[in-house]
C-alpha positions in Angstrom: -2.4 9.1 182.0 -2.2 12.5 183.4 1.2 13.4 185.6 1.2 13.9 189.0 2.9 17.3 189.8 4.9 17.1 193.5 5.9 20.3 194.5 8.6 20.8 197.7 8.6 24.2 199.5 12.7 23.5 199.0 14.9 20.2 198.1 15.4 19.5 202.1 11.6 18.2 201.9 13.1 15.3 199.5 13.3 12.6 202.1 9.3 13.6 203.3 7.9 13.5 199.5 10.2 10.2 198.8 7.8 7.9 199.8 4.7 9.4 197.5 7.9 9.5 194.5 8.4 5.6 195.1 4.7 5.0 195.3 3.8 6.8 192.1 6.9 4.9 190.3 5.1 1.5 191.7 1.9 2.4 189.9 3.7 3.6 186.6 2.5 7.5 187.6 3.9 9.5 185.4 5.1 12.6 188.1 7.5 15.8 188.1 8.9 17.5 190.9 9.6 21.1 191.5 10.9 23.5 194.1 8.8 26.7 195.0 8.0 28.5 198.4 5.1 30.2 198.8 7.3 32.8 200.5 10.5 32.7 198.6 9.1 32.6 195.2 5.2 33.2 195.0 4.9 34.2 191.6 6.2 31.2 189.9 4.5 29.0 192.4 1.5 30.6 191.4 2.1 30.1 187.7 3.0 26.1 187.8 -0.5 25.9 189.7 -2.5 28.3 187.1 -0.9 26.1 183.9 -0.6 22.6 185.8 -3.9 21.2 184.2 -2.6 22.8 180.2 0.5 21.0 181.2 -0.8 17.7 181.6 -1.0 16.9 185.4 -4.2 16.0 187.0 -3.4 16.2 190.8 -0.6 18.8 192.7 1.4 17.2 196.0 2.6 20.0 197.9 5.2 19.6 201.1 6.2 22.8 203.3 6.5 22.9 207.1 6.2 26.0 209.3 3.2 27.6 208.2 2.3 25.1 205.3 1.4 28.3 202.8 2.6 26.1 199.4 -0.7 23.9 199.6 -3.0 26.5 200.1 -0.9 29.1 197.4 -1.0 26.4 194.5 -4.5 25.2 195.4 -5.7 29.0 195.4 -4.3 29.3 191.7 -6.1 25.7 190.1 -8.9 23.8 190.4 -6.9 20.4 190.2 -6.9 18.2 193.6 -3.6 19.8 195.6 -3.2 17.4 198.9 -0.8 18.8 201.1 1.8 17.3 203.0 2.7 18.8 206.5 6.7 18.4 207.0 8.4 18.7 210.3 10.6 21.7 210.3 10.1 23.0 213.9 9.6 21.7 217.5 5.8 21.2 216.8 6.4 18.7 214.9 4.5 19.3 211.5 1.1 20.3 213.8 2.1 24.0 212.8 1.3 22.8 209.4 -2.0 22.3 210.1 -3.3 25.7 211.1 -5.1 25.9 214.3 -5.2 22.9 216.7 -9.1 22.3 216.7 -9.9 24.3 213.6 -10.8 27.7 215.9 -9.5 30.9 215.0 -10.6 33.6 212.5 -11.1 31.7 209.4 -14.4 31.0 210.9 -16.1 33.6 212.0 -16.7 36.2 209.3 -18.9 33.3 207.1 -20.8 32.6 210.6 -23.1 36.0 210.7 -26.6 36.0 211.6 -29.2 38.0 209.5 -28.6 41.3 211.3 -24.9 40.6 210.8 -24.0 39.3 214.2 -22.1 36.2 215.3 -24.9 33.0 215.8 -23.2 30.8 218.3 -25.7 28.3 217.2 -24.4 27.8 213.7 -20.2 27.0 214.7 
């Protein structure tokens, strides 16, 4: 059976990933956990995502709050499932985790260009 990796943007996420931890004991999931930031220490994040699959794991758990970067950063380096876990570390309460309330915002509009290379309104 393939591990599970569960990866913490630092050990005071423990209490958040806990629960998946007890779950994946439950099921006999074999599972590791490691601490990297997406911020703090990129590279090696990077790396456990680029040789998780060599290494035996078959899915990547990542919890960060504030901007959330550690899901995205691991999933940018593998092509193994990463599900992210948004983790209440600020006043917003884990929504800041999520990006942009409604999914607006730049990350849409450069793929939404029309044939003459203008925005299509028709197409968001």
């Amino acid at each position: 059976m393939k591990k599970v990796g569960i990866v913490m943007g630092s050990d005071s996420d423990l209490p958040v990933v806990e629960k998946a931890i007890g779950k994946l004991k439950e099921y006999g999931v074999p599972y590791e956990v490691h601490v990297y930031s997406a911020h703090r220490t990129p590279v090696q994040a990077a790396e456990f995502s680029r040789t998780a699959q060599e290494k035996g794991f078959g899915a990547i758990i990542a919890a960060a709050g504030k901007a959330a970067h550690l899901a995205g950063a691991l999933a940018a380096n593998t092509t193994l499932p990463v599900i992210g876990i948004p983790v209440k570390s600020s006043t917003l309460d884990g929504l800041d985790a999520h990006g942009h309330p409604g999914g607006h915002g730049r990350h849409r509009r450069g793929s939404q260009r029309g044939p003459a290379g203008h925005s299509d309104p028709g197409r968001l």
